[in-house]
C-alpha positions in Angstrom: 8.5 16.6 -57.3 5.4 18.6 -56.1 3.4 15.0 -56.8 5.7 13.1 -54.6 5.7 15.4 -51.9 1.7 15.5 -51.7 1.7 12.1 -51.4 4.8 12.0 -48.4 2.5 14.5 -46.6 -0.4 12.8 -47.0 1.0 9.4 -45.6 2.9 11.4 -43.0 -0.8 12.3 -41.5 -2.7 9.7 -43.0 -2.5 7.3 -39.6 -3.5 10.7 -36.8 -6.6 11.1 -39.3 -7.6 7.6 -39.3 -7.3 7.6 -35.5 -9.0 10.6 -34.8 -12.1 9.2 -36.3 -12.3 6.1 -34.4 -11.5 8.3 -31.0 -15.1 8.4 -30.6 -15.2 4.7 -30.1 -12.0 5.2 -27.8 -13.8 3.7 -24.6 -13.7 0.3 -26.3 -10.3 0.6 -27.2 -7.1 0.3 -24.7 -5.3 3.9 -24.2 -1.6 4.0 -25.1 0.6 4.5 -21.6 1.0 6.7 -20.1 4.9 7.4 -19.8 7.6 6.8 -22.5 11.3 6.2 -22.9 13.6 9.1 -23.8 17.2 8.8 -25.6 19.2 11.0 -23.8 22.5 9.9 -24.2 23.9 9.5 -27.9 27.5 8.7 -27.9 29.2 7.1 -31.5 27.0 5.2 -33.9 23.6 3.8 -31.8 21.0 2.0 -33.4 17.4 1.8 -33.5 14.5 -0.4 -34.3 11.0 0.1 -33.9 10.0 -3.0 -35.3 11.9 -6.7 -35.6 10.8 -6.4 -39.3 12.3 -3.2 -40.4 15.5 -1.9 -40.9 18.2 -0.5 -38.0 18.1 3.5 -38.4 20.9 6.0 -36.7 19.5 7.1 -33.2 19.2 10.4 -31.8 18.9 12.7 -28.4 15.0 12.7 -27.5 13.7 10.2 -29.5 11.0 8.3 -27.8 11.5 4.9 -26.8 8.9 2.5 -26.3 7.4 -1.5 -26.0 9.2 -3.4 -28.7 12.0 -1.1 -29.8 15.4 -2.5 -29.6 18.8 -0.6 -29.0 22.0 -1.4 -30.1 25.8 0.1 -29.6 28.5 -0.4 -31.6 31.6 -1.2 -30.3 33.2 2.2 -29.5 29.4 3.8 -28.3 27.6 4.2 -25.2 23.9 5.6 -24.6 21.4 6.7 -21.7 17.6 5.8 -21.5 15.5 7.4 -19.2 12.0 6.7 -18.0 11.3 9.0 -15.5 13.3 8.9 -12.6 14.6 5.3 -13.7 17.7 5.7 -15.7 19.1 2.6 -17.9 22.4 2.5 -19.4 24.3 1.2 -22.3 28.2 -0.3 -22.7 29.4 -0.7 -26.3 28.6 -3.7 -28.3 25.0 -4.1 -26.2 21.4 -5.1 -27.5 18.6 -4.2 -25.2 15.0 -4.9 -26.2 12.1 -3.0 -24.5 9.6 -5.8 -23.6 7.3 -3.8 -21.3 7.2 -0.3 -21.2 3.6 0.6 -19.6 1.7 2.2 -16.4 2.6 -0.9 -14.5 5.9 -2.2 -15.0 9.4 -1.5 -17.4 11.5 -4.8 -18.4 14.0 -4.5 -20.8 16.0 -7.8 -22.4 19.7 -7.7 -22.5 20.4 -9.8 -25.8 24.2 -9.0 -24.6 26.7 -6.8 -23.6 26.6 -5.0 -19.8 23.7 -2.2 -18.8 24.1 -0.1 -15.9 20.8 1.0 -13.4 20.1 3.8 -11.2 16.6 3.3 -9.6 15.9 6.6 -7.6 12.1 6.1 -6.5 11.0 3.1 -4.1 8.0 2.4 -6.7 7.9 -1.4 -7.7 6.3 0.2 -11.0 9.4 3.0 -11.6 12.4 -0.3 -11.4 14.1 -1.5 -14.2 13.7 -5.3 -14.7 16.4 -6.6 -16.9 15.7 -10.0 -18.5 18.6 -12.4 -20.0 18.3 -15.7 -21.0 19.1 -16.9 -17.3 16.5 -15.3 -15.4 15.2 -11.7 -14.5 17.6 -9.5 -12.6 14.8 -7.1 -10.5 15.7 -4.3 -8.1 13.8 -4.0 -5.0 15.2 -1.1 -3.6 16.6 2.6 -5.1 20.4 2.2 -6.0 23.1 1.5 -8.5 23.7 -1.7 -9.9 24.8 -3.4 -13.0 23.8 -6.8 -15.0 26.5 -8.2 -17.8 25.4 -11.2 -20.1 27.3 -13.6 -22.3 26.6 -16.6 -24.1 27.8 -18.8 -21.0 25.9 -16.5 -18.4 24.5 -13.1 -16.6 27.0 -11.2 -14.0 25.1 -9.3 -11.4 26.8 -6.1 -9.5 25.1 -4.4 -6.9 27.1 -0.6 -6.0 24.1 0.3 -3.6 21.0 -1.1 -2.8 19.6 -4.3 -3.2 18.6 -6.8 -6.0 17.1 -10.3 -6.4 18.5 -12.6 -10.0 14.8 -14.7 -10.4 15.4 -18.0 -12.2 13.6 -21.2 -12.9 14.7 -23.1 -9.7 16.5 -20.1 -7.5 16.4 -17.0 -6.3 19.2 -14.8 -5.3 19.5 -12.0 -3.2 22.4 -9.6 -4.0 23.9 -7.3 -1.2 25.5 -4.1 -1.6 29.1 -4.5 -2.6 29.0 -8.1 -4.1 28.7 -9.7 -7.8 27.0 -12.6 -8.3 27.9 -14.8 -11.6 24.6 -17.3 -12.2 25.4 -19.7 -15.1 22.6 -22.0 -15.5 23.6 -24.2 -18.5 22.2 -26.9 -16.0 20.9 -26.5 -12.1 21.6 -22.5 -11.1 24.8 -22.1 -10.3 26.4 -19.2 -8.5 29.8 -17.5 -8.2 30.5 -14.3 -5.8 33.0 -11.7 -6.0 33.3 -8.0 -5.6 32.1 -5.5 -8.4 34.0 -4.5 -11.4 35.2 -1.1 -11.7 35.7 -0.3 -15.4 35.4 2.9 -17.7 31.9 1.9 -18.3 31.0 2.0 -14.7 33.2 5.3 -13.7 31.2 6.4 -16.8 27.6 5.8 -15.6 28.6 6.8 -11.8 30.1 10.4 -13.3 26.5 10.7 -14.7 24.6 9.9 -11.3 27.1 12.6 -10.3 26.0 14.5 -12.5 22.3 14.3 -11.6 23.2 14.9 -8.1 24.2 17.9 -8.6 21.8 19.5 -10.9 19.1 21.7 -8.8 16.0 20.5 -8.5 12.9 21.9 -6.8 9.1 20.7 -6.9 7.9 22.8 -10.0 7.2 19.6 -11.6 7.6 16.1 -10.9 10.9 13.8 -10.8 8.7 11.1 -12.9 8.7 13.4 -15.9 10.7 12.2 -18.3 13.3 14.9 -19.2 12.7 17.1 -16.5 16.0 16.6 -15.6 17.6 18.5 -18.2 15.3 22.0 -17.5 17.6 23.0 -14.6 20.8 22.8 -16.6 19.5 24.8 -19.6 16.9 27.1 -18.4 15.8 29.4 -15.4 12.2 29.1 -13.1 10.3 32.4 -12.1 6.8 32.3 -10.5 4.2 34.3 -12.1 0.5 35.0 -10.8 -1.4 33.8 -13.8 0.5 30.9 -14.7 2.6 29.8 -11.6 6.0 28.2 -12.4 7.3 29.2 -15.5 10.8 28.2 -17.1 12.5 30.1 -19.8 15.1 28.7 -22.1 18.6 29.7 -22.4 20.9 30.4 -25.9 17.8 30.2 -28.7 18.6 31.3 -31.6 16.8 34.2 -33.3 13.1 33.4 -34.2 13.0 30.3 -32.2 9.7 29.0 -31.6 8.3 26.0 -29.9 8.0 22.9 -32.2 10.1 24.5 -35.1 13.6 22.8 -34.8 12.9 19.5 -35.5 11.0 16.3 -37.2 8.2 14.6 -37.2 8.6 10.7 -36.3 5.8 8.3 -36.6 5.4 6.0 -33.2 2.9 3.1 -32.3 0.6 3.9 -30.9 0.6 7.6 -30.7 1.4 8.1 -34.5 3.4 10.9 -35.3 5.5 12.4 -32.4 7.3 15.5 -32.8 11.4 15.2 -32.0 12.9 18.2 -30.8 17.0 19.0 -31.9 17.5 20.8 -28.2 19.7 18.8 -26.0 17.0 19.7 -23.5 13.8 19.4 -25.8 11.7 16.3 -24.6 9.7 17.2 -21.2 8.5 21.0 -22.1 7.5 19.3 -26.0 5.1 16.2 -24.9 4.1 17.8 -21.5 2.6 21.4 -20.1 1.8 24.2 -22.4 4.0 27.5 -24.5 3.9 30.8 -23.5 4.8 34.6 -24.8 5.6 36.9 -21.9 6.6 39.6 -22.7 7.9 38.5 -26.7 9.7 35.8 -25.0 8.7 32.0 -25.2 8.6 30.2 -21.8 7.0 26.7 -20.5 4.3 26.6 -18.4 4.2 23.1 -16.7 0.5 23.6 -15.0 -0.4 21.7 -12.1 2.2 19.7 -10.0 1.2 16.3 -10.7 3.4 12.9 -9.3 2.9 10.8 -12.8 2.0 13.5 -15.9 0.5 11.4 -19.1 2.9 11.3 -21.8 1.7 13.5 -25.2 3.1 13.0 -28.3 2.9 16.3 -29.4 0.7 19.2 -27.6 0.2 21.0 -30.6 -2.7 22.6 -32.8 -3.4 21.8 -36.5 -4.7 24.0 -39.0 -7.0 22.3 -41.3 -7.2 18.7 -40.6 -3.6 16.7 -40.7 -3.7 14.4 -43.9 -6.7 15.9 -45.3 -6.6 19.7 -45.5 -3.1 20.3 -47.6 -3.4 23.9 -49.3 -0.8 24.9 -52.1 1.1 28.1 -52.0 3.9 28.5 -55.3 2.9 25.1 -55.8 4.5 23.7 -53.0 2.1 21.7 -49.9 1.2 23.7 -46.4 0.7 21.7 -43.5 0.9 24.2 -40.8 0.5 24.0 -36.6 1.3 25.8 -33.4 1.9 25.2 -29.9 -1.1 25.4 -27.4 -1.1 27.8 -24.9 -2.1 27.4 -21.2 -5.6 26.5 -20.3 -5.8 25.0 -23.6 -7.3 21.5 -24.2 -5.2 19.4 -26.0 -7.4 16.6 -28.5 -5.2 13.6 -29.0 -5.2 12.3 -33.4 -5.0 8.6 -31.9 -7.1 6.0 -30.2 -8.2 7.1 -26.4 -11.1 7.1 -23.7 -12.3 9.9 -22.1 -10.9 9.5 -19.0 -7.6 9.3 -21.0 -8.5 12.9 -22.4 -9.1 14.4 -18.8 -5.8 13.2 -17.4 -3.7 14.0 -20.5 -5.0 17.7 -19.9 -5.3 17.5 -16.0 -2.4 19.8 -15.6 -4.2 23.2 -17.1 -7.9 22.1 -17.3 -10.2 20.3 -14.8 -13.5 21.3 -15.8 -14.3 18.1 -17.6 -17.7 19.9 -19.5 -15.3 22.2 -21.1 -12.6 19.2 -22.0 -15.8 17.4 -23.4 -16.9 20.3 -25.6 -13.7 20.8 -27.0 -13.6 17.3 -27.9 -16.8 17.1 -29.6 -16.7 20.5 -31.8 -12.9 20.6 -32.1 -13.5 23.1 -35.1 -15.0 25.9 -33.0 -12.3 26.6 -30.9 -10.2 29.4 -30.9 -7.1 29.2 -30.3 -4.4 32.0 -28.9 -1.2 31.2 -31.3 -3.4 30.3 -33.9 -3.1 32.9 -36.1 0.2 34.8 -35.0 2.9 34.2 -37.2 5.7 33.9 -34.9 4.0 30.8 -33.2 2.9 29.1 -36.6 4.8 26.9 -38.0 4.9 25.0 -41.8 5.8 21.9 -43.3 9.2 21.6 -44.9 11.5 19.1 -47.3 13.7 19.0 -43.5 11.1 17.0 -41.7 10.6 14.7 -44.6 13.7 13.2 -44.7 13.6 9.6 -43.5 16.3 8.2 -40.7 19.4 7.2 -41.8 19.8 3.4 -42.4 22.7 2.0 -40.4 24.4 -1.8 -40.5 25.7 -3.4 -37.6 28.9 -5.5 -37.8 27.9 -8.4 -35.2 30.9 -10.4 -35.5 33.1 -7.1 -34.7 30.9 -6.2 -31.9 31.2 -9.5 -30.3 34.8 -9.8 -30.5 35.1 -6.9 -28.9 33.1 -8.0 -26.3 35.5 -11.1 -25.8 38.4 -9.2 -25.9 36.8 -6.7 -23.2 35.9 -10.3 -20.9 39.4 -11.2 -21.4 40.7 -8.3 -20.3 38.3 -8.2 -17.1 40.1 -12.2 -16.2 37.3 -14.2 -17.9 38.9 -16.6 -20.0 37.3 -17.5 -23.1 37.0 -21.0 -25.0 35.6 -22.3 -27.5 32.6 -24.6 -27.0 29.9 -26.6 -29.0 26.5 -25.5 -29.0 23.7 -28.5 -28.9 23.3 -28.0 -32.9 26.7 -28.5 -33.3 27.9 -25.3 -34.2 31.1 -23.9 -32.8 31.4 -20.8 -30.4 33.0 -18.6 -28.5 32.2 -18.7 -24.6 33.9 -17.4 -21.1 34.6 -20.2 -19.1 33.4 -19.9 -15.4 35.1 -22.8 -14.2 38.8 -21.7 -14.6 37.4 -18.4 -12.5 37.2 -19.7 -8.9 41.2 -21.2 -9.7 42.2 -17.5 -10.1 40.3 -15.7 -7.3 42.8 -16.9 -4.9 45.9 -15.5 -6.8 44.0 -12.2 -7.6 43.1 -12.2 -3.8 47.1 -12.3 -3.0 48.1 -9.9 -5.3 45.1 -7.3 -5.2 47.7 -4.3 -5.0 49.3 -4.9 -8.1 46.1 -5.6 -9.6 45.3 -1.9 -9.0 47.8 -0.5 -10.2 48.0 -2.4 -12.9 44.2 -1.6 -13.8 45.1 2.2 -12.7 48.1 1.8 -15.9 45.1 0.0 -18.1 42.9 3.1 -17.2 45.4 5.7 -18.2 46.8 3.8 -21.1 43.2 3.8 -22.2 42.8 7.5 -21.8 46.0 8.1 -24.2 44.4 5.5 -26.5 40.8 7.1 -26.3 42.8 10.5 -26.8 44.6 9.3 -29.8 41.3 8.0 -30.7 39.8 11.5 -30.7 42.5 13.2 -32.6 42.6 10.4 -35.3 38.6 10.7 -35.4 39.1 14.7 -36.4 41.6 13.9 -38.8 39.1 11.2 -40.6 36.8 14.3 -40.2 38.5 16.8 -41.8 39.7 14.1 -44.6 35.7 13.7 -44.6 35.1 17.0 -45.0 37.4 17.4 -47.6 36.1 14.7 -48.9 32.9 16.5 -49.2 34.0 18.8 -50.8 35.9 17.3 -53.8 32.2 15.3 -54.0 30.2 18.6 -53.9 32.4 19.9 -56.7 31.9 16.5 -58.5 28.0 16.6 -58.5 28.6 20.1 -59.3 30.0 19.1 -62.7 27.9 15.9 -62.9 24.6 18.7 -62.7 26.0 21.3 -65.2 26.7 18.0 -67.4 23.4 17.3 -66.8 22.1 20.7 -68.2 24.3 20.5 -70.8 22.3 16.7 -72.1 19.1 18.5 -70.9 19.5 21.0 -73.2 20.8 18.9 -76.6 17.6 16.5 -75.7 15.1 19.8 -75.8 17.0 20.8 -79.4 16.3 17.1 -80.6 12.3 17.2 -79.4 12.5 20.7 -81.0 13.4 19.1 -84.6 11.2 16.2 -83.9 8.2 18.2 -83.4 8.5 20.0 -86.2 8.8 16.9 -88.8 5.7 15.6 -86.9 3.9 19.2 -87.3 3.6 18.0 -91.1 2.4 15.0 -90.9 0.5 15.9 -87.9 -2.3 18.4 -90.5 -2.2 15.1 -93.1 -3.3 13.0 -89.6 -5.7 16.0 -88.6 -7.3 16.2 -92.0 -8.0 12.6 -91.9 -9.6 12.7 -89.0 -11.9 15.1 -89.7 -13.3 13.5 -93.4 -13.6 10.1 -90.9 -15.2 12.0 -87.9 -17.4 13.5 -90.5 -18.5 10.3 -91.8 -19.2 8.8 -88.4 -21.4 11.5 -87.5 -23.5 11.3 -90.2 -23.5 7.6 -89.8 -24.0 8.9 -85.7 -27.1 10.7 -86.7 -28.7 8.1 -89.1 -28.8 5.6 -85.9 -29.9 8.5 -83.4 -33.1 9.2 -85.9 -33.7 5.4 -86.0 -33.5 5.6 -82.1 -35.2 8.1 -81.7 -38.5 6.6 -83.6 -38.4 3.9 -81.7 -38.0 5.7 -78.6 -40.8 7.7 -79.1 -43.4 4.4 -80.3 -42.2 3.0 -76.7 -43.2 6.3 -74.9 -46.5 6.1 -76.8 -46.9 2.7 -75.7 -46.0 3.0 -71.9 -48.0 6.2 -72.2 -51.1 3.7 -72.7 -50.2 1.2 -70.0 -49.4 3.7 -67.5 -53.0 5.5 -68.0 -54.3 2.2 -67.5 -53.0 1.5 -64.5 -53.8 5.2 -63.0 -57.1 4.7 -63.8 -57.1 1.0 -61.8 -55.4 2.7 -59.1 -58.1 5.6 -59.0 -61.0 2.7 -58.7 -59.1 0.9 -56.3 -58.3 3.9 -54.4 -61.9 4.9 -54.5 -63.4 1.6 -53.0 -60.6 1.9 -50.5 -61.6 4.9 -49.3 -65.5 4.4 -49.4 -64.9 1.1 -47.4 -62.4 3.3 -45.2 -65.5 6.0 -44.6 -68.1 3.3 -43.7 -65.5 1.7 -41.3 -65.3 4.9 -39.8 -68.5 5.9 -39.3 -69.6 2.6 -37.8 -66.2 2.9 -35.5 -67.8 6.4 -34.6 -71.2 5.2 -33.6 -69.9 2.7 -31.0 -67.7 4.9 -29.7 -70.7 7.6 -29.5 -72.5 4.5 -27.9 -69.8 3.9 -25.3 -69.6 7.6 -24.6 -73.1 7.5 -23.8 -72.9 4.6 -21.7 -69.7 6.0 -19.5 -70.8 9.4 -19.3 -74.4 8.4 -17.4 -72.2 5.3 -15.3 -70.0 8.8 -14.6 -73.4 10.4 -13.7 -74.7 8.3 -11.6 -71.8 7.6 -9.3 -71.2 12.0 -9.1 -75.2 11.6 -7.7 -73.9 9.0 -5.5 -70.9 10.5 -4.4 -72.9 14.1 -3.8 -75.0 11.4 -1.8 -72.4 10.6 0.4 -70.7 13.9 0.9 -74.6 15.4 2.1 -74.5 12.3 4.3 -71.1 13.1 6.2 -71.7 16.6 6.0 -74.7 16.3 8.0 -73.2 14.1 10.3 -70.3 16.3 10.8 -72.7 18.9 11.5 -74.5 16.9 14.2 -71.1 16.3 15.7 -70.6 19.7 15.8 -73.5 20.6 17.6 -72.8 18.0 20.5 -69.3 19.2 20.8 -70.2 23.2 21.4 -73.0 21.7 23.8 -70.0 19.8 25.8 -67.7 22.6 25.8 -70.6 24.7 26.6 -72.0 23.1 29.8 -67.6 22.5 30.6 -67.4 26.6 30.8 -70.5 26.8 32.7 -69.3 24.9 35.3 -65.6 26.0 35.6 -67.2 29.8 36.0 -69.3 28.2 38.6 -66.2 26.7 40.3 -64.3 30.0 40.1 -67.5 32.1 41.6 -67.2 29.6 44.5 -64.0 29.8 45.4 -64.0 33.4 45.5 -66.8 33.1 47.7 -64.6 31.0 49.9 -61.7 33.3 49.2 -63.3 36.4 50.1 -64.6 34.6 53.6 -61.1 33.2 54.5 -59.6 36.9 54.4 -62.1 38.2 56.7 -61.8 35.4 59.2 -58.2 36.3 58.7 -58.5 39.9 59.3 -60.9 39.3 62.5 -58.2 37.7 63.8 -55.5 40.1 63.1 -57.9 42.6 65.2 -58.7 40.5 67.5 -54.6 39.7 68.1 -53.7 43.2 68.4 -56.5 44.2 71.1 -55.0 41.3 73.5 -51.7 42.8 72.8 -52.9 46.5 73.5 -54.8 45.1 76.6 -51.4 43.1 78.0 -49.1 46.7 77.3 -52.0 48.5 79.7 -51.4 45.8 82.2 -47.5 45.5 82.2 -47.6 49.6 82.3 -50.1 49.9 85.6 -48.2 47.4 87.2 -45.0 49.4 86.9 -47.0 52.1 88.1 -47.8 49.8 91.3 -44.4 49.1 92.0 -42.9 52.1 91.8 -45.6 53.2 94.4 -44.5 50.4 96.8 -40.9 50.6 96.9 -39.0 52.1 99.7 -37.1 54.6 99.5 -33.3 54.1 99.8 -29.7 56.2 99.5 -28.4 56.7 96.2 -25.0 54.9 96.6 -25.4 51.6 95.1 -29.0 52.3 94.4 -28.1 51.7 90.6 -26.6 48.3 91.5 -29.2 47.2 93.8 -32.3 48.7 91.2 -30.1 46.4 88.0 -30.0 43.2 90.6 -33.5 43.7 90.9 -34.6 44.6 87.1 -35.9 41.4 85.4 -34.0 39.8 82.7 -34.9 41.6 79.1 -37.9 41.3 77.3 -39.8 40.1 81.0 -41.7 41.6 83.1 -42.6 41.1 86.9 -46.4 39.9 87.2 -46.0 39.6 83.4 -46.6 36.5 81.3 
């Protein structure tokens, strides 16, 4: 058992190893995308299958979905993909294949059965293409719509929005509130009528309800797959070293991160990790785990509008495949979740830009992302060796996915009875290889739109009795399903106690077989010494025999030495005498290799002589002339400062005289002006003398009649 567990182990890790070799050569091979499908809706038996080659296994919540997987419902299940914002969902008896599922574009294949869409971001890259054999049904706006395929053609419903059915020779446009029907057995051919409002669509529009009224903020992007589930099962707070951080709600005792569930192997990430939480897909492939205060919380990092996908941000101790230690026997694969700021190192193919982005959300510094990646071994780690966050290998992840077996030929009558029910009426027709089918007949459909039109009311309420008869029957359904449950379970039981009797039965041979090898042994112990002492007079003969042929080997081993002995002095001795003309022919090469290069020596260093005389030469040359240039420039400047003092003597000679021409002036000015005061003053004096004398009344009037105007003077200038 311990054998056959070593070897699941090592195959489980086997594939991460090999691809964590070649990551170094990652540039030259293509990165895996950077977003994935999520399960996120399981309701009765669905079916999965990675590749067309292997088997259908039971699905489950959170299990990734990517390119090339196919999904199938029986007929009495229903299930939800998500891919980011983008949700995608499934009607009983449906086959979807996932043709594209990259950075660029998602287009699924309905195979058949109906699929409902809900495209909430305007992103030609974040719509859901859905591909049946008539043509591609692609929305080009966010809304709700709806694509149904049969054998005879696809159905097209359009709740909100807008959507264009793409075929070989037409395109048409869907409006909000219409249905196109396209057969195109021959030239395109289209039928319209209003949307069909079954369970399966008041299913899918109760979940948009749904997500419409979960809380959402920005901590983290609506493009992260999952992230819709965080605000129904957890609470935000905002701390200073980490930023948004959201804690789980109702986890059991000793929960910790990557603990409750398997280990899946996808292409091309490898092995992915699959959590059992109904909300455990975004905070296990994206952001970082956290103890605060001896509680686990998720730190998403960095707002970012697309995150990259991880398959698992975890840390391994020892290398996955390789290092296996034994404890009681039994293998010990062990890992832990990273903690924040902590570079994750993919086990798969990548680049190194596909490195920085995956880890873009806690680290930027790309020097420290590329360190990490090159000495992976040398990092230390914050969970690494704390027991809580550790977490070992068990028999639990081992166990392989459950085979399933789909029942075509009851899904598709279902089907047909669920078309007949909606008004399609089916025949049978004859396929070009002359088999006989099944098909809904479009034709008969445009004959009965006018009587449906007329009687629309009692249409309703005949499909509002349909609906509630089906709720009695889905009711009835439910309480017969716990019944076969309980039967099950006792069922169980009675098969529990039956193994229990088959095992102690088992002991019981177990123990009758170990009495029989008991006697067995000992009759052989008898014959066994008779064998042994056998054996030994033979082994005794052979090794005398053995050393007989050794001595003769021996001999001749040692004449041989003797021999090669001789040869090999021989050819030492040739060697010395070759090696000594070698080197006595080396030594006179040498020596004459050293006398023309003393020659050349000789020559270059008087050529180097000679043209240092010349060059002093030259430099005595222009240093004299330099000098002579000199001389005539301090005899220019010389005779230049001569004259300017010259200049300036002059005109302060010329200076000097204007100021005392100036001054004689001045004097000469203020005599004249002394001169004409003494003359204005004696004749005043003169006419005072001459006047007569007159009365003092009006003497004031008649003396300011005769006064001169101001400033003038009688007799004056």
């Amino acid at each position: 058992m311990v054998r056959n567990l070593k070897n699941a182990l090592r195959q489980l890790f086997i594939v991460p190893l090999v691809l964590a070799l070649t990551g170094a050569s990652g540039a030259v091979l293509a990165d895996p995308p950077s977003r994935a499908g999520r399960l996120s809706v399981v309701e009765g038996e669905v079916a999965l299958r990675r590749d067309s080659t292997r088997e259908w296994v039971s699905a489950a919540v959170n299990l990734p979905v990517t390119t090339g997987d196919e999904i199938a419902t029986e007929s009495d299940a229903r299930a939800e993909l998500r891919i980011g914002s983008s949700v995608l969902r499934l009607d009983q008896a449906t086959a979807v294949e996932v043709l594209r599922l990259d950075d660029e574009r998602i287009r699924v294949r309905l195979k058949e059965g109906s699929v409902a869409l809900r495209i909430r971001s305007a992103d030609r890259e974040d719509a859901i293409e859905v591909e049946t054999r008539d043509g591609v049904a692609v929305p080009t706006e966010p809304g709700q719509y709806r694509v149904d395929f049969v054998d005879s053609g696809t159905l097209v419903s359009n709740h909100r929005g807008h959507i264009d059915f793409r075929t070989d020779d037409r395109h048409v446009g869907v409006t909000e509130g219409r249905r196109a029907q396209i057969w195109s057995d021959g030239p395109t051919d289209v039928q319209w009528d209003e949307p069909d409002e079954d369970d399966f669509m008041e299913w899918s529009l109760a979940r948009d309800r749904r997500d419409d009224r979960v809380a959402r903020n920005n901590y983290v992007s609506p493009e992260m797959t999952g992230a819709e589930d965080l605000y129904e099962y957890g609470d935000w707070r905002e701390y200073d070293d980490y930023g948004a951080v959201w804690f789980p709600r109702d986890v059991p005792y000793g929960w910790a991160p990557y603990r409750y569930g398997r280990w899946v192997s996808i292409a091309p990430w490898g092995w992915t990790w699959v959590d059992d939480a109904p909300w455990g897909f975004a905070p296990f492939h994206y952001g970082r785990w956290v103890r605060i205060r001896g509680v686990w919380a998720w730190v998403p990092g960095r707002y970012i509008a697309r995150p990259v996908y991880a398959p698992a941000l975890v840390g391994w101790i020892g290398t996955p495949g390789v290092s296996i230690t034994y404890t009681s026997g039994l293998p010990n694969v062990s890992w832990f979740p990273l903690a924040p700021r902590e570079v994750y190192v993919p086990h798969y193919r990548y680049s190194p830009t596909y490195v920085r982005q995956v880890n873009i959300t806690h680290i930027t510094n790309v020097i420290e992302i590329d360190r990490v990646v090159k000495t992976p071994r040398h990092v230390r780690y914050a969970f690494r060796d704390r027991s809580e966050a550790v977490t070992r290998v068990s028999e639990r992840i081992l166990r392989a996915p459950k085979p399933v077996a789909l029942d075509v030929e009851r899904r598709r009558e279902h089907r047909f009875r669920e078309w007949e029910r909606r008004g399609f009426p089916v025949r049978e027709v004859v396929r070009p290889d002359g088999t006989r089918v099944r098909a809904v007949q479009p034709a008969q459909f445009m004959q009965q739109r006018g009587d449906r039109d007329e009687r629309q009311p009692a249409v309703r309420d005949q499909r509002q009795d349909e609906r509630q008869q089906r709720l009695e029957s889905r009711q009835e359904r439910t309480e017969a399903l716990r019944q076969q449950q309980a039967r099950e379970r006792e069922e169980r039981g009675a098969r529990e106690q039956d193994q229990q009797r088959q095992r102690q039965l088992q002991r019981e041979q177990q123990d009758q077989r170990r009495e029989q090898l008991r006697e067995e042994r000992r009759d052989e112990a008898t014959t066994r010494q008779e064998r042994l002492e056998a054996l030994r007079q033979q082994n005794a003969r052979e090794r005398e025999e053995q050393g007989r042929r050794e001595a003769a080997q021996q001999e001749e081993q040692q004449r041989q030495r003797s021999v090669l002995r001789e040869q090999q002095e021989q050819r030492r001795d040739e060697a010395r005498r070759a090696q000594r003309e070698e080197v006595e022919q080396r030594q006179q090469e040498r020596q004459q290799r050293l006398e023309t290069q003393r020659q050349q020596e000789a020559g270059e260093r008087e050529a180097r002589r000679q043209q240092i005389e010349q060059q002093r030469e030259e430099r005595s040359r222009q240093q004299a002339m330099q000098a002579q240039e000199q001389e005539r420039r301090r005899d220019a400047l010389r005779q230049q400062t001569e004259q300017r003092e010259r200049e300036v003597q002059q005109r302060q000679i010329q200076l000097q005289q204007q100021r005392q021409a100036e001054q004689q002036q001045r004097q000469a000015e203020q005599q004249r002006q002394a001169e004409q005061q003494q003359q204005r003053q004696a004749e005043r004096q003169r006419l005072q003398r001459e006047a007569p004398p007159r009365d003092n009344r009006g003497s004031g009037e008649e003396e300011q009649r005769r006064r001169p105007p101001f400033g003038q003077f009688e007799g004056g200038r």
